[in-house]
N, C-alpha and C positions, 0 to 999 in steps of 0.2 A: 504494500500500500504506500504506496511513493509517492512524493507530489510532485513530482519533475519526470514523469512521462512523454516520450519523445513523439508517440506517434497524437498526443492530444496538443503538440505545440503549435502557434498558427503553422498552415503550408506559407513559406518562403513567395516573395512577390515573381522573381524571376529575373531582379533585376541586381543586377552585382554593386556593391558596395562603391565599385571605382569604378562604376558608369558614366560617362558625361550628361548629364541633363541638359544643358542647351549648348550651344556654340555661340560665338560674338565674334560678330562683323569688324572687320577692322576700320572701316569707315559705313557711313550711315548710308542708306537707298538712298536715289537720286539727288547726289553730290555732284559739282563740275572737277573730273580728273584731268588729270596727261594720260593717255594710252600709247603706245609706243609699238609702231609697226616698219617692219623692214624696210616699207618703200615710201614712208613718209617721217620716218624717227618720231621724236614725243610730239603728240596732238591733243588739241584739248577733246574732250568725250565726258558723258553722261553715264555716269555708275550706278548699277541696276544691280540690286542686292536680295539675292532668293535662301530666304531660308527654311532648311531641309530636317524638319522634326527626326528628331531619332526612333526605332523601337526598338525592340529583343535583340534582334541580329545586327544593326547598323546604330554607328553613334550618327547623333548631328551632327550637319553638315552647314556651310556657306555655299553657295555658288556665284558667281560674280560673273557679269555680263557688260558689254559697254556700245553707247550709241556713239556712233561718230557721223561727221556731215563731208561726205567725200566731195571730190575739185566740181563736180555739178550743180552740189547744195541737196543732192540725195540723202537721207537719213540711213546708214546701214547700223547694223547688230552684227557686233560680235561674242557670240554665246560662253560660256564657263570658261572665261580665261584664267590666265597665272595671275599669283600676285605679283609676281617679275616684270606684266607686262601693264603697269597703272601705279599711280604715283596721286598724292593728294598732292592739289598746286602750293608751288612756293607763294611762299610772301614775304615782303620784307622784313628783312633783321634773321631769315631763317639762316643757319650754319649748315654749308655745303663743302665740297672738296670739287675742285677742278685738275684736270690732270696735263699739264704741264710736259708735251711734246718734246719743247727746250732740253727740259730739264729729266724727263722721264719719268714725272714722279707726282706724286697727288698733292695740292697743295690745298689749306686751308681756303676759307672764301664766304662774302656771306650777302643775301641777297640782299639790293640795294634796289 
């Protein structure tokens, strides 16, 4: 007559301990970025921010999308990009590094 019976303890929810419960956007839906594309380098674009509830099997997720306005004035989508390829815009007084050809090497810098 025990009072710590295992099979009357709740059933378990099914969700692990060190589950992620949400995920966080590094920047907020439609924000003005840089997106940065091979044949035009940094452009400014429209940051489209989907997020992707977790269950059982999958944690949450982010996906990130970005509108740009190509040399016609067309509005294209580019769907689940990198974060490699978007950038929140500078503003003055931010601290950059520019990289110095001359010299070979990254130099301090800060926008003005």
């Amino acid at each position: 007559q025990g009072s710590s019976s295992s099979h009357l303890d709740p059933a378990p929810s099914g969700r692990g301990e060190d589950l992620v419960e949400e995920a966080i956007p590094i920047l907020a839906d439609q924000v003005l970025v840089e997106y940065y594309s091979r044949q035009n380098g940094w452009e400014p674009a429209l940051l489209h921010v989907t997020m992707m509830p977790g269950t059982l099997y999958r944690d949450p997720a982010v996906a990130y999308s970005v509108q740009i306005q190509d040399d016609c004035g067309r509005l294209q989508w580019r769907e689940n990009v990198s974060l490699d390829t978007f950038r929140a815009l500078f503003v003055d007084g931010d601290t950059v590094e520019v990289y110095s050809l001359r010299g070979d090497t990254w130099l301090p810098a800060r926008v003005e």
